[in-house]
mmCIF file of the C-alpha atoms, coordinates in Angstrom:
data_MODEL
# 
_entry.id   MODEL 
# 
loop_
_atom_site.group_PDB 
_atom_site.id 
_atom_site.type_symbol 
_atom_site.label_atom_id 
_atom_site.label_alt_id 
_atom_site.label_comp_id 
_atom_site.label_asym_id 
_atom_site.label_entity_id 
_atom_site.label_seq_id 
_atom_site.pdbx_PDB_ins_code 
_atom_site.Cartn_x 
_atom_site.Cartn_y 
_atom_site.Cartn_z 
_atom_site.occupancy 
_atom_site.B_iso_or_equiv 
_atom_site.pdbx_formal_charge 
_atom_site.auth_seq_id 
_atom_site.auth_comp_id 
_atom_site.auth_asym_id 
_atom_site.auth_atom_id 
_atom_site.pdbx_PDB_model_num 
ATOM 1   C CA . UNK A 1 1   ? -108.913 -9.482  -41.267 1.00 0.00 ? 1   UNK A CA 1 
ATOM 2   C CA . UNK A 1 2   ? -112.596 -8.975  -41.266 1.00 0.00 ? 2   UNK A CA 1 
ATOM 3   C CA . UNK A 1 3   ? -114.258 -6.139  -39.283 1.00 0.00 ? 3   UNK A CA 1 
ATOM 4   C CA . UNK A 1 4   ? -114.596 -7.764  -36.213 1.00 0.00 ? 4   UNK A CA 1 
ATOM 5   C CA . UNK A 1 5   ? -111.600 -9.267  -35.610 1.00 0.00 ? 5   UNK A CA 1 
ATOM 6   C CA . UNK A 1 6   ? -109.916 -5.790  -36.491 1.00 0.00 ? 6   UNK A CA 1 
ATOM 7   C CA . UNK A 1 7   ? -112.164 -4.664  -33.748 1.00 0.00 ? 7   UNK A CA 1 
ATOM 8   C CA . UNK A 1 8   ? -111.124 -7.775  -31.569 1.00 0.00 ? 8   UNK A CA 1 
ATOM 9   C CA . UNK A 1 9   ? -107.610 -6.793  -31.928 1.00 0.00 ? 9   UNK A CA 1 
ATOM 10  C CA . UNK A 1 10  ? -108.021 -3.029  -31.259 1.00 0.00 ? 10  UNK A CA 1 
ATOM 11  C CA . UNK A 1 11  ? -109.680 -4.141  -27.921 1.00 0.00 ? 11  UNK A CA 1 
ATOM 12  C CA . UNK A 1 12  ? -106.901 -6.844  -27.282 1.00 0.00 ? 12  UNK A CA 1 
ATOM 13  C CA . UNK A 1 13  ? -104.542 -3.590  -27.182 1.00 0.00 ? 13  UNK A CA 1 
ATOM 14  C CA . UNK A 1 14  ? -106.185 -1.979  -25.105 1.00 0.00 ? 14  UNK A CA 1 
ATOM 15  C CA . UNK A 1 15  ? -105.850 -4.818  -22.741 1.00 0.00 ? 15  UNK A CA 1 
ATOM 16  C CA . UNK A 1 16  ? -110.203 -6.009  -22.439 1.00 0.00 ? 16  UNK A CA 1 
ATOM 17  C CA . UNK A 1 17  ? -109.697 -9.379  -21.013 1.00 0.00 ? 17  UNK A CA 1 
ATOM 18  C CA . UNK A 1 18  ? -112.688 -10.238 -22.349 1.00 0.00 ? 18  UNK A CA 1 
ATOM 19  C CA . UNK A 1 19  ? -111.238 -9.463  -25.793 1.00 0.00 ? 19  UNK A CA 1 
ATOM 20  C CA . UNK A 1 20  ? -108.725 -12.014 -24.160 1.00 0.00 ? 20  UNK A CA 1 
ATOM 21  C CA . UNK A 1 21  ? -111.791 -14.960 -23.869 1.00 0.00 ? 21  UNK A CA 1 
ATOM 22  C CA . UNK A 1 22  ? -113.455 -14.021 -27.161 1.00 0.00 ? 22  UNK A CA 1 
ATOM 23  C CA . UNK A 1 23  ? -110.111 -14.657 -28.737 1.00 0.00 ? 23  UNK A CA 1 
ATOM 24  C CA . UNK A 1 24  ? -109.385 -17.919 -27.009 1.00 0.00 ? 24  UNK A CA 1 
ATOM 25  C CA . UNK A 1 25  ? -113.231 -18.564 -28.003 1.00 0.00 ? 25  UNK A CA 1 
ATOM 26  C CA . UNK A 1 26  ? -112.863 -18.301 -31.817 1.00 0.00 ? 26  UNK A CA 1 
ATOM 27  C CA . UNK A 1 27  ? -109.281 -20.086 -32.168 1.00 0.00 ? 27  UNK A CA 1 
ATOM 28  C CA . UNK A 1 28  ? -108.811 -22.289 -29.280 1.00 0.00 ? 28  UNK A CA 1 
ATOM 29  C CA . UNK A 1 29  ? -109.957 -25.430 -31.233 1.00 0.00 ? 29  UNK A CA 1 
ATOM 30  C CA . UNK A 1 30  ? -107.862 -24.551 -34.375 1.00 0.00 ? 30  UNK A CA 1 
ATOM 31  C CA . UNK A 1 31  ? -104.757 -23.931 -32.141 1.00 0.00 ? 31  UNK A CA 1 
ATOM 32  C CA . UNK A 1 32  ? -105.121 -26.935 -30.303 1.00 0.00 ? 32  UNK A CA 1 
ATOM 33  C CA . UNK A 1 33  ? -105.692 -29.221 -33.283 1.00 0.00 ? 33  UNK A CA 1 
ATOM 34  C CA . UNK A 1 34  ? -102.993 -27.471 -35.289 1.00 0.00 ? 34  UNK A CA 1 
ATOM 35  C CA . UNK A 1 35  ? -100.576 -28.438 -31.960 1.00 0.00 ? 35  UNK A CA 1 
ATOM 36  C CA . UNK A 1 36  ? -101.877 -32.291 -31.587 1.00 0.00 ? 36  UNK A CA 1 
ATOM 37  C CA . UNK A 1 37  ? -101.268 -32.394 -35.738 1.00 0.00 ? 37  UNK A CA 1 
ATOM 38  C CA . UNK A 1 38  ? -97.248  -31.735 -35.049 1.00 0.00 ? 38  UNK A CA 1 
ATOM 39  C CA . UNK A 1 39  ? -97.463  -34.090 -32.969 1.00 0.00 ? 39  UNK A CA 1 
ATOM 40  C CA . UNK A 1 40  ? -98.163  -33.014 -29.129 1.00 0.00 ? 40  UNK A CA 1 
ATOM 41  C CA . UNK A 1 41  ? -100.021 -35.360 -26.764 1.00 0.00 ? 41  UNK A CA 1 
ATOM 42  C CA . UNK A 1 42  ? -103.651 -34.116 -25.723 1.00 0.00 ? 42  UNK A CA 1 
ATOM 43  C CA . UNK A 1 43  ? -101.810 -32.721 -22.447 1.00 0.00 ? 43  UNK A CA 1 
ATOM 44  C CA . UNK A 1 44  ? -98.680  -31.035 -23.479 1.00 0.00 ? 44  UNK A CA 1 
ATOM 45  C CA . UNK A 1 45  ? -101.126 -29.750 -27.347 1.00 0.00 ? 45  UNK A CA 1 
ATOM 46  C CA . UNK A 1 46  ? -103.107 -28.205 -23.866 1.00 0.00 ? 46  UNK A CA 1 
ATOM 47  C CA . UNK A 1 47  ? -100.194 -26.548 -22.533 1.00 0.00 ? 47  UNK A CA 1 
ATOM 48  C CA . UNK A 1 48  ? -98.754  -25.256 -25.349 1.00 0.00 ? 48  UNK A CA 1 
ATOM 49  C CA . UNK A 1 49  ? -101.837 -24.022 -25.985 1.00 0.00 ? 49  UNK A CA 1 
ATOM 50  C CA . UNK A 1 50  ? -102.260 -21.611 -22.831 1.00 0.00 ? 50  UNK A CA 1 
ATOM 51  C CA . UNK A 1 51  ? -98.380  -20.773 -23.706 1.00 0.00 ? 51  UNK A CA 1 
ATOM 52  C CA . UNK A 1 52  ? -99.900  -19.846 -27.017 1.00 0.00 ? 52  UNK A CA 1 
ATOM 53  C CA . UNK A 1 53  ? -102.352 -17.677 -25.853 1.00 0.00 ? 53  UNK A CA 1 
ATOM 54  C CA . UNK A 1 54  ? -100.329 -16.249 -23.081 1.00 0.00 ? 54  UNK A CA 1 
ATOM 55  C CA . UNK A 1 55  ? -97.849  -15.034 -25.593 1.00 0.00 ? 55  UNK A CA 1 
ATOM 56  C CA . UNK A 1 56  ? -100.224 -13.478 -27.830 1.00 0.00 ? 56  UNK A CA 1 
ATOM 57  C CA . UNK A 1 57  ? -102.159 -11.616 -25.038 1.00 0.00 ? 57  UNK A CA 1 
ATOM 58  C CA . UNK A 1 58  ? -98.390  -10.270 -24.299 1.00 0.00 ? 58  UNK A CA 1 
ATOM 59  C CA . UNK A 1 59  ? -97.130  -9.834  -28.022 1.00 0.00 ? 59  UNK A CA 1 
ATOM 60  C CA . UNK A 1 60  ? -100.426 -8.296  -29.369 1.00 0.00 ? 60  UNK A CA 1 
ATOM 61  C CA . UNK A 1 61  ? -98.469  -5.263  -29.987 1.00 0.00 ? 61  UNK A CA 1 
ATOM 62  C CA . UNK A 1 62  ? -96.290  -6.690  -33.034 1.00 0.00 ? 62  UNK A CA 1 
ATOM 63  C CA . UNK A 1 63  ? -98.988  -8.109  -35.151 1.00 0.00 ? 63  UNK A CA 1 
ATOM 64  C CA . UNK A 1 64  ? -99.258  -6.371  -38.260 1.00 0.00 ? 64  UNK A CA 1 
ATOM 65  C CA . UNK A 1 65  ? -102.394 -4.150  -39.230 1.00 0.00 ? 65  UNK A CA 1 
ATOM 66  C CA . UNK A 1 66  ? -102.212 -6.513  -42.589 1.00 0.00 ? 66  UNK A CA 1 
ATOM 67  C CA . UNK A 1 67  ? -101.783 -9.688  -40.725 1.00 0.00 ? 67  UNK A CA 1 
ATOM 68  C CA . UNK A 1 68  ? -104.136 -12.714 -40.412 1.00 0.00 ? 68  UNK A CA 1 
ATOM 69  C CA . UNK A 1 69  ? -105.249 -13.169 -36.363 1.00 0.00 ? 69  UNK A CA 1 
ATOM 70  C CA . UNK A 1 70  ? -105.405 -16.864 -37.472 1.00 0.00 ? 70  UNK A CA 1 
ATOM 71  C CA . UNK A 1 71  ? -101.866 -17.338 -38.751 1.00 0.00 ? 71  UNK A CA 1 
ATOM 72  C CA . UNK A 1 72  ? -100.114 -15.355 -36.168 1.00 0.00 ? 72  UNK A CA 1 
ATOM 73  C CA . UNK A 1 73  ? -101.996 -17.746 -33.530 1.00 0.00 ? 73  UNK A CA 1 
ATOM 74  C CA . UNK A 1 74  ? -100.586 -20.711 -35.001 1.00 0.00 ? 74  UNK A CA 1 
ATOM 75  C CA . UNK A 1 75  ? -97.007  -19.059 -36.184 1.00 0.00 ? 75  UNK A CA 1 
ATOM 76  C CA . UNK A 1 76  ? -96.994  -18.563 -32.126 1.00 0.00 ? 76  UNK A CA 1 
ATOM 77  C CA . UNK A 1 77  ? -98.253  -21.809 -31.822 1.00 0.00 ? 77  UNK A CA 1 
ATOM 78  C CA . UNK A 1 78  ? -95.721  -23.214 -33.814 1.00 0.00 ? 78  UNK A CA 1 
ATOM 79  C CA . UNK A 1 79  ? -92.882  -21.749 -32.410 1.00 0.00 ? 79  UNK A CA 1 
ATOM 80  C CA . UNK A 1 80  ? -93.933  -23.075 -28.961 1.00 0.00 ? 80  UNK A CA 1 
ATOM 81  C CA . UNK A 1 81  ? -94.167  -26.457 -29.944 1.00 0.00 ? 81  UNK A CA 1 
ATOM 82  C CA . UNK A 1 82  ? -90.363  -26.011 -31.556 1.00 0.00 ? 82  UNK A CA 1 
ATOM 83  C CA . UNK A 1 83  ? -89.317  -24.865 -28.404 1.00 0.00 ? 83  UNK A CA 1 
ATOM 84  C CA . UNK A 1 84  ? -90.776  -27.492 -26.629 1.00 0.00 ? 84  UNK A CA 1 
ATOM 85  C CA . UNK A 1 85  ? -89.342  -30.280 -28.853 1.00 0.00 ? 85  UNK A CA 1 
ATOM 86  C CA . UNK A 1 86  ? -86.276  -28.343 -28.540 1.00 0.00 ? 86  UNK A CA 1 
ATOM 87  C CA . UNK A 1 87  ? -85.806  -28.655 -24.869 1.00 0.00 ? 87  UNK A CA 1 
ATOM 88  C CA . UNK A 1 88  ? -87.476  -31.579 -23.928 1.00 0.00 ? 88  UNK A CA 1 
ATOM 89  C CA . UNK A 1 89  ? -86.746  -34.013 -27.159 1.00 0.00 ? 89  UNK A CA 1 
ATOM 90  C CA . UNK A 1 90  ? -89.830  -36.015 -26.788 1.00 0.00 ? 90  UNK A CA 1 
ATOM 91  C CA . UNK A 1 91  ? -90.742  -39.218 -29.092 1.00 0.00 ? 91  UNK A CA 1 
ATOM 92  C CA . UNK A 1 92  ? -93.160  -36.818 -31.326 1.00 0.00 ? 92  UNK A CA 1 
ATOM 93  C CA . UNK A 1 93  ? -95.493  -38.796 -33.117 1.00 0.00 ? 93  UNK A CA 1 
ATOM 94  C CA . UNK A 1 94  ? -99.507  -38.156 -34.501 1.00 0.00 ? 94  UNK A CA 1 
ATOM 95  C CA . UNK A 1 95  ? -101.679 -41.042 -33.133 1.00 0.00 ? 95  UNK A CA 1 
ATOM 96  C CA . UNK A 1 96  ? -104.402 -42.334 -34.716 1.00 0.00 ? 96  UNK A CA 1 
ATOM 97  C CA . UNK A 1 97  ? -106.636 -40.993 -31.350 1.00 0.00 ? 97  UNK A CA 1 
ATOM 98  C CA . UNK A 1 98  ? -107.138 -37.888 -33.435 1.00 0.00 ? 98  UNK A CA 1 
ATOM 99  C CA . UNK A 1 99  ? -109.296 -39.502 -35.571 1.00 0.00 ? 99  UNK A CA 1 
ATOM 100 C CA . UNK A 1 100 ? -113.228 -40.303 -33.853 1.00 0.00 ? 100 UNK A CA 1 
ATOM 101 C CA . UNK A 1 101 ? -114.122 -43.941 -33.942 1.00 0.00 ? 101 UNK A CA 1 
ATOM 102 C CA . UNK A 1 102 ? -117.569 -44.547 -35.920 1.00 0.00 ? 102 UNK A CA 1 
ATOM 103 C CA . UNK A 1 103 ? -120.759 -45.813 -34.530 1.00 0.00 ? 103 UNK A CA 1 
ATOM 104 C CA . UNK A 1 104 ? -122.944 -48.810 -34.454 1.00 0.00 ? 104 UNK A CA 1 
ATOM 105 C CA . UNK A 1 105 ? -125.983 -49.266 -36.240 1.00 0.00 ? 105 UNK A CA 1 
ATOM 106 C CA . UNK A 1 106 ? -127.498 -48.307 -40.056 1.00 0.00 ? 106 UNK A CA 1 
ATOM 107 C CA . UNK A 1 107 ? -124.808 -46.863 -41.981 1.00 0.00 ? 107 UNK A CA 1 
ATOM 108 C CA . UNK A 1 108 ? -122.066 -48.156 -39.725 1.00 0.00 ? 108 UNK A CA 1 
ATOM 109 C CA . UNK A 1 109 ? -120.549 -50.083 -42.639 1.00 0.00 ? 109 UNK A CA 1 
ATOM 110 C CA . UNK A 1 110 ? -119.960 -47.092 -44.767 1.00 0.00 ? 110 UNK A CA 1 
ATOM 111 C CA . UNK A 1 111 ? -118.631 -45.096 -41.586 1.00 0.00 ? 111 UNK A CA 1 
ATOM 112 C CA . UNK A 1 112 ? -116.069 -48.412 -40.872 1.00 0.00 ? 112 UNK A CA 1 
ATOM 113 C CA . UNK A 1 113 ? -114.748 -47.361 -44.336 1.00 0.00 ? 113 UNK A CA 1 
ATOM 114 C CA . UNK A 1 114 ? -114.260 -44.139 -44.292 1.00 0.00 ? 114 UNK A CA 1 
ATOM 115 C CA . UNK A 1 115 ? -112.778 -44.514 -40.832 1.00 0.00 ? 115 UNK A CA 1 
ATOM 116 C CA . UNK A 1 116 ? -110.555 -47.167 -41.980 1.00 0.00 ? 116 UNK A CA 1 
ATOM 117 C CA . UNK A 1 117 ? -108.969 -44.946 -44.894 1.00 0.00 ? 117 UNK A CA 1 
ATOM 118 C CA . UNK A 1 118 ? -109.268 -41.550 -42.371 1.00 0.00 ? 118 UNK A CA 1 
ATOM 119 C CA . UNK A 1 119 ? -106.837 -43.725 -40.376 1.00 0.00 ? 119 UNK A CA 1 
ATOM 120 C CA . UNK A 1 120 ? -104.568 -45.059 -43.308 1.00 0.00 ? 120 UNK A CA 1 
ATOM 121 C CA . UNK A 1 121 ? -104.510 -41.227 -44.618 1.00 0.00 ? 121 UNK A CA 1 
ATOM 122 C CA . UNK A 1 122 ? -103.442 -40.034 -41.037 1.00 0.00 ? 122 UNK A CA 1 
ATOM 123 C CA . UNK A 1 123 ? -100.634 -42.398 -40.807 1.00 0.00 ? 123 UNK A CA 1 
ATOM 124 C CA . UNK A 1 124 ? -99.573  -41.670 -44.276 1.00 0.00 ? 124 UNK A CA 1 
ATOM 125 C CA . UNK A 1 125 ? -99.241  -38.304 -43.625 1.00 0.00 ? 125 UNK A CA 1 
ATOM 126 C CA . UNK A 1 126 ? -97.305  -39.310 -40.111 1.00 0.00 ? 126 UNK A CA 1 
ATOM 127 C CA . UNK A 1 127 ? -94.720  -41.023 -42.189 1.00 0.00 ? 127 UNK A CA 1 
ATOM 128 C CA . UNK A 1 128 ? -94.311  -38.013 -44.512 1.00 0.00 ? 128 UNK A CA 1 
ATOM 129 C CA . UNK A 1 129 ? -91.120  -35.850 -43.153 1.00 0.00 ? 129 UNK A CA 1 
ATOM 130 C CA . UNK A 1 130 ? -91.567  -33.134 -41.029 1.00 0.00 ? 130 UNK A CA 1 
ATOM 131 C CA . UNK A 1 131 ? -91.743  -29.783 -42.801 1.00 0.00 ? 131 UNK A CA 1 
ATOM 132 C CA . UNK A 1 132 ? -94.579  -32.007 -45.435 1.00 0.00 ? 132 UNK A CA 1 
ATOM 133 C CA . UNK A 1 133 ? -96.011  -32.536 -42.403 1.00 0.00 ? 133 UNK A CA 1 
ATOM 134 C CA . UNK A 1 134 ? -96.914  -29.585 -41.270 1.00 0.00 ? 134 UNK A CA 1 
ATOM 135 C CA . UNK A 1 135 ? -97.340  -28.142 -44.382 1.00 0.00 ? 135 UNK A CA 1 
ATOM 136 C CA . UNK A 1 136 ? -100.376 -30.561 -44.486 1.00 0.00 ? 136 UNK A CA 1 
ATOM 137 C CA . UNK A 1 137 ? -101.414 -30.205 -41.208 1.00 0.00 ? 137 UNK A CA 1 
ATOM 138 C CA . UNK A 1 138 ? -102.125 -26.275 -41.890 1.00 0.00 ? 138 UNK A CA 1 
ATOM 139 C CA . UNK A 1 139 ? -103.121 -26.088 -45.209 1.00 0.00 ? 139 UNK A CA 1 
ATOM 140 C CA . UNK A 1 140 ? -105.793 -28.816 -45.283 1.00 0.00 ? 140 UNK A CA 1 
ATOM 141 C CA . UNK A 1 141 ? -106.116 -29.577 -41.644 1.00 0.00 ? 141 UNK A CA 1 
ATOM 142 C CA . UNK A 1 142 ? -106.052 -26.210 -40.512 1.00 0.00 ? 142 UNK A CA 1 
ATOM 143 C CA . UNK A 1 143 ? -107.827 -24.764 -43.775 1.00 0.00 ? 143 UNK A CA 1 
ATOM 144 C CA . UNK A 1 144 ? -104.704 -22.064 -44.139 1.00 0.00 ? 144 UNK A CA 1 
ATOM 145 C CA . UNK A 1 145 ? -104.222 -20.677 -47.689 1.00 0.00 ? 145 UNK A CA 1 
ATOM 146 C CA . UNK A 1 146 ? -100.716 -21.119 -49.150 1.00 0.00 ? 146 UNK A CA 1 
ATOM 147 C CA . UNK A 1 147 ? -99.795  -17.481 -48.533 1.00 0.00 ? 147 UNK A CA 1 
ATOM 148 C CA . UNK A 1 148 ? -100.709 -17.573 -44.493 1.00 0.00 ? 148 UNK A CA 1 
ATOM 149 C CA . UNK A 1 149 ? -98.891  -21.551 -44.539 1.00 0.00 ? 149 UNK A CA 1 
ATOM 150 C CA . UNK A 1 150 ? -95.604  -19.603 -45.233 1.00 0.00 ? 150 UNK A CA 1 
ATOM 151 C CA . UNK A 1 151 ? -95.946  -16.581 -43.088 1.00 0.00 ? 151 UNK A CA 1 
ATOM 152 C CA . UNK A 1 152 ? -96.987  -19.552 -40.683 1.00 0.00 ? 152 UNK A CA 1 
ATOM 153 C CA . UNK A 1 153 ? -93.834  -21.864 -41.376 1.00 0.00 ? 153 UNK A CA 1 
ATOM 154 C CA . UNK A 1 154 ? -91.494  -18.638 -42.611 1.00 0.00 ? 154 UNK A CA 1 
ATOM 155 C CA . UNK A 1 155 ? -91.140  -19.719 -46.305 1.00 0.00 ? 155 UNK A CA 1 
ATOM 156 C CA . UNK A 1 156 ? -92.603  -18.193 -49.663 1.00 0.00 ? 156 UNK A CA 1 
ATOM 157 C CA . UNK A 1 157 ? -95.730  -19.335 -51.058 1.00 0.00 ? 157 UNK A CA 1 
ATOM 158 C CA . UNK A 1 158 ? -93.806  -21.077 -53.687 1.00 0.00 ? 158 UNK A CA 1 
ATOM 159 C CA . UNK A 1 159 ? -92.312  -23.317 -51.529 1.00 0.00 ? 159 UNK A CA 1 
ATOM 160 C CA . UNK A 1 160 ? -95.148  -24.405 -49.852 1.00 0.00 ? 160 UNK A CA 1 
ATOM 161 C CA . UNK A 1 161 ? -96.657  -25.010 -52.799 1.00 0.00 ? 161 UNK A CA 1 
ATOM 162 C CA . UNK A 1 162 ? -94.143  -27.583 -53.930 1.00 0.00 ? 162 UNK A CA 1 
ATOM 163 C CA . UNK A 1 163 ? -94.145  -29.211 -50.431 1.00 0.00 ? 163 UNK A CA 1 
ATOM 164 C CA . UNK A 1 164 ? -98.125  -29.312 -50.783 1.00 0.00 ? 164 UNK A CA 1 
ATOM 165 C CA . UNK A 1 165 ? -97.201  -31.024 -54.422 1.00 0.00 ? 165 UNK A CA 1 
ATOM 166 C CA . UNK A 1 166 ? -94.874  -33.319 -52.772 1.00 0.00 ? 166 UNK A CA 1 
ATOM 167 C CA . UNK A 1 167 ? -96.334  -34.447 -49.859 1.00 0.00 ? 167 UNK A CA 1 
ATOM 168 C CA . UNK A 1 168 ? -99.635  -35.117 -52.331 1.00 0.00 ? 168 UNK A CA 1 
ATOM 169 C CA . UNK A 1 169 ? -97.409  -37.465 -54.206 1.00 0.00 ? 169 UNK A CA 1 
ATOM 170 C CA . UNK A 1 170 ? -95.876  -39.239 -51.057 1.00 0.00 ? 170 UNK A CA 1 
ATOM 171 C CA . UNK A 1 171 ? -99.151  -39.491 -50.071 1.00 0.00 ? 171 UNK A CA 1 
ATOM 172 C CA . UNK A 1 172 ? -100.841 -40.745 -53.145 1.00 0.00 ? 172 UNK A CA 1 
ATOM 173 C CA . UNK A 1 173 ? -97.546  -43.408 -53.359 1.00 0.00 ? 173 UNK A CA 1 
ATOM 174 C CA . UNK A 1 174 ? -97.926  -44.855 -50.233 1.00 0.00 ? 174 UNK A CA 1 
ATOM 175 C CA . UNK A 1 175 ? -101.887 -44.922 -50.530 1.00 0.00 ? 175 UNK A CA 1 
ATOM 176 C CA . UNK A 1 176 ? -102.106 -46.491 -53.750 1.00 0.00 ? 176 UNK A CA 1 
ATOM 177 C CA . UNK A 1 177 ? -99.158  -49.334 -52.662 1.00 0.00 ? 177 UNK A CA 1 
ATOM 178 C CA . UNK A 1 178 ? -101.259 -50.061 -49.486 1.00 0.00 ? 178 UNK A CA 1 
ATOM 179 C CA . UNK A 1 179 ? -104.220 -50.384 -51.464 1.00 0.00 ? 179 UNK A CA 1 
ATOM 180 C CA . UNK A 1 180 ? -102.449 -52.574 -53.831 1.00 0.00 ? 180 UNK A CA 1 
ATOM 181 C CA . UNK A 1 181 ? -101.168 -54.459 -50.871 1.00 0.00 ? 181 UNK A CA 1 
ATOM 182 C CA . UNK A 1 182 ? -104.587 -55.073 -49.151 1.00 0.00 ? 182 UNK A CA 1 
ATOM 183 C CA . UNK A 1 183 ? -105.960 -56.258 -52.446 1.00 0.00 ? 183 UNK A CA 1 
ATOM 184 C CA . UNK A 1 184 ? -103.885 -58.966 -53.030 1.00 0.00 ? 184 UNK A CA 1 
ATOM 185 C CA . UNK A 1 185 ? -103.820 -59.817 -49.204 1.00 0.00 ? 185 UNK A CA 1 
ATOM 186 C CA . UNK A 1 186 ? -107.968 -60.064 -49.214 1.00 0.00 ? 186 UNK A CA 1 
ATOM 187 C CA . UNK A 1 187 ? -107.949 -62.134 -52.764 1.00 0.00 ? 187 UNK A CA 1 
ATOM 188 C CA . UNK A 1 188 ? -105.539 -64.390 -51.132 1.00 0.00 ? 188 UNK A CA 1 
ATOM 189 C CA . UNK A 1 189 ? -107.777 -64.971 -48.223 1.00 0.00 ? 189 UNK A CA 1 
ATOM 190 C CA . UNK A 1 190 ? -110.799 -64.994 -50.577 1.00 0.00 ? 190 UNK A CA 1 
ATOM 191 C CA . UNK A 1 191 ? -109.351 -67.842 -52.583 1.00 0.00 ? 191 UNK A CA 1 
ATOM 192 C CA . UNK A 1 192 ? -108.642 -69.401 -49.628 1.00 0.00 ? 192 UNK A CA 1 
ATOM 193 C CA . UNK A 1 193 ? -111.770 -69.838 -48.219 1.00 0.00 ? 193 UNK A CA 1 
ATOM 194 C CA . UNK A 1 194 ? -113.229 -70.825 -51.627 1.00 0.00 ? 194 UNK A CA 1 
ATOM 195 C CA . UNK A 1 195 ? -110.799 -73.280 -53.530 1.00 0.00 ? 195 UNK A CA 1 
# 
């Protein structure tokens, strides 16, 4: 924890609600993101959201002098969005709305590509199981180091690890055999049109 967010904490125990807004300030956007990456909707990742904060501004107490603000946000965070699933069983599924559609005019070529495999590598990951999942989701999504992924998720370091190795293979599978797929699909149609 860096100075100021020990000093963010201290005043979070002593109850300064705008302590309260500074935190919601600096995390709200990784929280939320983190939430829509398991797989909440953009209302309910909202919700949960507020739940997460609520709990926090409540719970301040137990975080540890040693702990990352960060990864206690999204452990809360996580555990929220378990609950949720929990009770409610919803269809839980990462859309492709998370990623930003490109624009129009010089350049938008290149952006169409890089959209196009942004996309591909989203839905990749969404057919990955769900602990690879989120493993992904906080360790390059959410920029988490191995270490705060497993106080995040509640496993050692080494096992995040090996999920990071496996989901990189999954990924890198399914990737390279929708590549492979595409190719022959766009040589087909290129022969086609030129016989």
């Amino acid at each position: 924890m860096g100075l100021s967010e020990h000093f963010l904490v201290w005043r979070l125990r002593q109850g300064d609600p705008e302590a309260c807004r500074e935190l919601v300030r600096r995390h709200h956007r990784g929280v939320y993101g983190y939430l829509r990456r398991l797989g909440a909707d953009a209302a309910q990742a909202e919700d949960l959201t507020q739940e997460t904060y609520a709990k926090a501004w409540l719970r301040i107490g137990t975080l540890r002098r040693t702990a990352s603000l960060r990864s206690w946000l999204l452990t809360i965070a996580r555990n929220e969005f378990l609950q949720w699933v929990r009770v409610d069983r919803p269809e839980v599924a990462m859309g492709d709305d998370l990623v930003q559609l490109p624009g129009q005019g010089p350049g938008a070529d290149g952006e169409l590509l890089q959209f196009e495999s942004e996309v591909e590598l989203r839905r990749a990951v969404v057919a990955l199981e769900p602990a690879l999942q989120e493993t992904v989701a906080l360790h390059y999504f959410q920029g988490l180091s191995l270490r705060e992924v497993g106080a995040v998720m509640g496993v050692p370091a080494g096992t995040v690890k090996s999920r990071v190795n496996r989901a990189l293979g999954r990924l890198r599978e399914r990737l390279e055999t929708k590549e492979a797929k595409h190719g022959t699909e766009r040589a087909g149609k290129a022969l086609a049109r030129n016989p």
